[in-house]
C-alpha positions, 0 to 999 in steps of 0.5 A: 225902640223898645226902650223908648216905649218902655219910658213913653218917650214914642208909642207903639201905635205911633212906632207901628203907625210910622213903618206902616206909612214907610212900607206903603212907600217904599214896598212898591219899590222894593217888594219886600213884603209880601203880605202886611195886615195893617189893621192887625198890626195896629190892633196888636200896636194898641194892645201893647200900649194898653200894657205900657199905661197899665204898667205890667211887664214888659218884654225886652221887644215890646213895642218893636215892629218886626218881619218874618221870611214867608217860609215860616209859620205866622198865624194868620199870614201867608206861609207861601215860600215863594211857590205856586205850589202853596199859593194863598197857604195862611198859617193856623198858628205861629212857628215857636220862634215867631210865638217866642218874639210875640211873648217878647212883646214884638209886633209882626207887621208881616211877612217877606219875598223869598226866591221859590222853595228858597233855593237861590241867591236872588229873590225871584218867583212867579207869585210876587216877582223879584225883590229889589235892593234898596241901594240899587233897585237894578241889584238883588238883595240876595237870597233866600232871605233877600225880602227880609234883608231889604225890609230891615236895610230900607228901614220898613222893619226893625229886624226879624227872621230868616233862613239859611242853608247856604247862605241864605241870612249871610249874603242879603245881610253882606248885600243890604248892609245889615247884620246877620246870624247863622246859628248852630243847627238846633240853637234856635228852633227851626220847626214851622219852617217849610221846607221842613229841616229834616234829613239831611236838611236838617245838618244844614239848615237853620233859622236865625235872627236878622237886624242893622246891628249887632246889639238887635242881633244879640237881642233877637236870639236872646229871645229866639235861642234855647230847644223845642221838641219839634227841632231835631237838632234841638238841644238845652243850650243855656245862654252865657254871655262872656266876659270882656277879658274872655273875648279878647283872649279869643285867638283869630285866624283869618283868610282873604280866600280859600286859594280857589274862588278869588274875591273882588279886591274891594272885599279883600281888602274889608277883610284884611281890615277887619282883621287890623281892627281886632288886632288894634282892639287887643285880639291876636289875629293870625292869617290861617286857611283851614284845611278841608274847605275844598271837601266841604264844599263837594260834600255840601253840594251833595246835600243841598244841590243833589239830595234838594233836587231829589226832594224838589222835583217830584212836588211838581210832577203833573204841575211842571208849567207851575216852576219858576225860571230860578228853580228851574235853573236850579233843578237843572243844576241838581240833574247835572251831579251825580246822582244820589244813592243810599250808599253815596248819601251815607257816605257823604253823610260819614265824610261830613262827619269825619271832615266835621271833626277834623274842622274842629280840631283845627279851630282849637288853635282859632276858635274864631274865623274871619273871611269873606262872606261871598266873592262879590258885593250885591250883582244885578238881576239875572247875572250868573257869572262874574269875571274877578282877577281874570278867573270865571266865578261861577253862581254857586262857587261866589256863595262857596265862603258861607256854604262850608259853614253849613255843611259843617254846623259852625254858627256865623255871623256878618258884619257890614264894614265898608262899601265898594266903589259903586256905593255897595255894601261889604259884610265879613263873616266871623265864624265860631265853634259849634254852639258858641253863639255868644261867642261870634255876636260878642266878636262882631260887636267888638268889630262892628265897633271898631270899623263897622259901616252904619252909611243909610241906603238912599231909597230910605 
């Protein structure tokens, strides 16, 4: 798109003129925006024009009508992160990563659904209902980025932004059929986000970038990466693309599953194919299961179940009617651990450590992974449990492939590579070595390549 209006062969009033027109379609279906300014859009859609005819410089997204996640920061549109606690919260000013994909000449059209306070898999709140997916409106796109993830699959924005503490930008990217990145935390700036990523959140939640392709993904945190004072994990990561000799001397390990929570046969089989695919375009590609995902798992659960029930909880004390059916579930989910003290917080934050480490000496071997991105394609509305080879997967264990990485800090990325029987879309995730972004999006794009699945979602 960007490029086209860099050669006047499209305008971007026209581009812009055009997603207004599908969003006005197709949002009443799906609810993935929760809040689009048209006459904004197309004031900012004609400002961009003016640069193309005057011949000034332009941005590598210039032109290009992006989404963002309702959880971060836009100047002028609603920051609500699904609750009623912050019902008709407009934002003063633009996240610095949303101010860095404006500098890159990118043009909001609005902002998208999340499930409330973002904890959960399926996007759902009392402020503007479930989210619907575009390959089956009785299906959710995941969550928490499941808004954004359904506006980029349906083709009413052409990427954008979101969030990801366990998960929440890898699983609507494997729901929806669109790619996604995880990054390490502090590689893309994650301040203007609510809820803050602080304290423990703040080792495991990051922003990233969301598009249909890997070269979008690639362009988008091209534009979004590098530090910002009010990032804690912030850090001067310079941006270095390897070399095509560099990638294929790259050694993948990959697993089908982690030996507790199965996979449905549908995406084992994606991943045993990827890995053939790699192999066939020259990589050396081994079966490895990590040691310590088991570990990670529990310690993840402490940071995000438990220590988010403790931060949750009392932003609603006098306003308890004001909560969600999902958070509730999950609030109560949160009351079921044990609960956190100072010492078991410390603990848990030296064992991540430790565990972390260990991680890492392993990935020497492997310094790419390749498994599953959840135990399921896409489920229906409200399900909480899936029977798969004869085993009970409960709701949080499905997600336990895309967690670990958190609780660890690896950057991931997903890949959409085939489609299960009833039509739904199957992700893999590649996994790489802290702050080697390039690294996973240069991967992805060799499988993306070779066996990726571009097949269009009907309700587009």
């Amino acid at each position: 798109m960007a490029r086209q209006i860099r050669e006047r062969k499209i305008s971007a009033v026209e581009l812009v003129d055009a997603h207004l027109r599908k969003i006005e379609t197709l949002n009443p279906k799906l609810n993935a925006f929760v809040h689009v300014d048209p006459e904004k859009v197309r004031r900012d859609a004609h400002d961009a024009e003016a640069r193309v005819m005057t011949l000034k410089t332009l941005g590598p997204l210039h032109g290009v009508p992006i989404s963002i996640k309702s959880s971060l920061d836009v100047s002028g549109m609603r920051c609500e992160s699904g609750t009623l606690l912050r019902a008709g919260y407009v934002a003063s000013q633009d996240a610095p990563l949303v101010a860095r994909l404006r500098n890159a000449g990118a043009i909001v059209l609005g902002v998208t659904n999340t499930p409330e306070l973002l904890m959960a898999w399926e996007t759902d709140n009392r402020l503007y209902g479930r989210t619907n997916s575009p390959w089956d409106l009785d299906r959710t796109p995941g969550g928490s980025s499941g808004g954004e993830a359904a506006a980029i699959a349906a083709g009413i924005s052409a990427g954008g932004v979101g969030s990801d503490g366990g998960g929440s930008i890898r699983v609507p990217a494997h729901f929806s059929g669109i790619c996604g990145l995880k990054p390490t935390p502090g590689r893309i700036p994650a301040a203007g986000h609510f809820p803050a990523s602080s304290g423990p959140f703040a080792l495991i939640g990051v922003v990233g970038p969301m598009a249909r392709t890997i070269s979008d993904l690639k362009v988008l945190f091209e534009v979004m990466q590098g530090p910002d004072e009010g990032d804690t994990s912030a850090a001067p990561v310079p941006l270095r693309w390897p070399g095509e000799r560099e990638v294929r001397e790259l050694r993948v390990g990959y697993f089908e599953d982690d030996g507790r929570t199965p996979v449905t046969r549908e995406i084992r089989v994606a991943v045993r194919n990827a890995a053939e695919a790699l192999r066939a375009a020259g990589f050396q590609v081994d079966p490895f299961l990590p040691a310590g995902l088991e570990e990670a798992r529990l310690l993840w659960k402490k940071f995000f179940v438990s220590a988010g029930g403790m931060l949750i909880r009392p932003m609603f004390y006098g306003r308890e009617h004001d909560l969600s059916p999902i958070l509730t579930q999950f609030l109560d989910w949160a009351s079921a651990e044990e609960p956190l003290t100072s010492e078991t917080l410390l603990d848990a934050w030296i064992g991540r450590d430790i565990l972390r480490a260990r991680f890492l000496v392993q990935m020497r071997n492997y310094p790419i992974l390749l498994c599953p991105t959840a135990a399921i394609p896409a489920f229906r509305h409200g399900e909480r449990s899936w029977t798969i080879e004869g085993k009970t997967v409960h709701y949080l264990d499905a997600w336990s492939y895309t967690e670990w990485f958190n609780l660890l800090g690896n950057p991931a990325a997903v890949v959409p590579v085939s489609h299960s029987a009833e039509g739904l879309p199957i992700g893999v995730q590649i996994v790489g070595r802290p702050w080697e972004e390039e690294q996973v999006l240069a991967v992805a794009a060799v499988l993306e390549k070779e066996c990726g699945a571009r097949r269009v979602p009907a309700i587009s």
